[in-house]
C-alpha positions in Angstrom: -1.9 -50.2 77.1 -1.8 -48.8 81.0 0.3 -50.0 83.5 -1.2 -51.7 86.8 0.4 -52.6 89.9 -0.6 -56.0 91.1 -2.6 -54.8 94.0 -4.7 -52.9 91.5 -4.5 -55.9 88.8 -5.7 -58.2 92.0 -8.7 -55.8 92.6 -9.8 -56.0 89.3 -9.6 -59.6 89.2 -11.3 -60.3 92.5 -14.1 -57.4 91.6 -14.9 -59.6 88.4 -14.2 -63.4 90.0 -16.8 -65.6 91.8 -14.1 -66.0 94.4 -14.6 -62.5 95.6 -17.1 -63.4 98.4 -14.8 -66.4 99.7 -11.8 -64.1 99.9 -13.2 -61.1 101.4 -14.8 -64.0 104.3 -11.3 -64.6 104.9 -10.3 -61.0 105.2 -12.9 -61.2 108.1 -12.2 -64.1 109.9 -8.3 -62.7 110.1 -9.2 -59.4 111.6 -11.5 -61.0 113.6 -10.4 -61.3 117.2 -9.2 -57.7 116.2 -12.6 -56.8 115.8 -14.8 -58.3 118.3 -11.8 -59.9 120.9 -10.1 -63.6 122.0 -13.6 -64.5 123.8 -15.9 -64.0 121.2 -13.3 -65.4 118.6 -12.7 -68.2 120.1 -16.4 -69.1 120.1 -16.9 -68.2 116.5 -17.5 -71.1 114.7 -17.8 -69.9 111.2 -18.1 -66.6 109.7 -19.4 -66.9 105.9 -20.1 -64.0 103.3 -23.0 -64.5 100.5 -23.3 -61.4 99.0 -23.6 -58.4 101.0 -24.8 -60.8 104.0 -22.2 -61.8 106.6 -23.1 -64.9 108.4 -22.4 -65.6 112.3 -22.2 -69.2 113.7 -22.0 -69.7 117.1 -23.6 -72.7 119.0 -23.3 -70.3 123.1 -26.5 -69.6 123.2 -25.3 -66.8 125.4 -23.0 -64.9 122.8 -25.1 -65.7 119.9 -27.4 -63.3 122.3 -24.5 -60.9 122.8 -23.7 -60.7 118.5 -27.5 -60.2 118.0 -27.1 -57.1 119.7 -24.1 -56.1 118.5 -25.0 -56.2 114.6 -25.0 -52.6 114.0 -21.7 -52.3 115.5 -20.1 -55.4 113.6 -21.7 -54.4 110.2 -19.5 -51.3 110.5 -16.5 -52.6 112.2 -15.8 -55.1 109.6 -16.9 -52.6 106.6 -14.5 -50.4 108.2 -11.6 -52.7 108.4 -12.3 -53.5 105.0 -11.7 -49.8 103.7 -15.6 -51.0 101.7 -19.1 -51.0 102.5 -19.2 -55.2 101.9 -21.7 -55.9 105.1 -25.3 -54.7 104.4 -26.4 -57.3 106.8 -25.8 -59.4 110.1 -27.0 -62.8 110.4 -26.3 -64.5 113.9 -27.1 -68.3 113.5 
């Protein structure tokens, strides 16, 4: 029988868990202001992951314009600060 570390027996638990989606969503909202900064943060209202869709909330009309824009960029910010290509897609509600 192999030997895991408990980061690796973690992975393997989350990769095969329904929690997986609920825990990665957290990954994202505490890199957040990291990501996209204490204005934009602050302003988030929820950020929710279904699948390989990452969902925006935000009720300034004003920044929900600014994140539509900004998809592409936060798409590959969070995949990036996730070391895994989670985010297919951007939804800005």
């Amino acid at each position: 029988m192999g030997e895991y570390s408990m980061q690796d027996a973690m992975k393997q638990f989350l990769n095969k868990s329904r929690i997986k989606g609920s825990v990665q969503a957290m990954q994202i909202e505490d890199v957040w202001e990291q990501l996209m900064g204490k204005t934009i943060a602050r302003y988030t209202e929820k950020i929710q992951l279904f699948g390989n869709k990452l969902i925006i909330t935000t009720h300034v009309g004003p920044l929900k314009q600014e994140l539509i824009y900004q998809k592409e960029k936060i798409r590959n910010r969070v995949n990036e600060a996730l070391n895994e290509h989670i985010v297919h897609e951007v939804v800005i509600q």
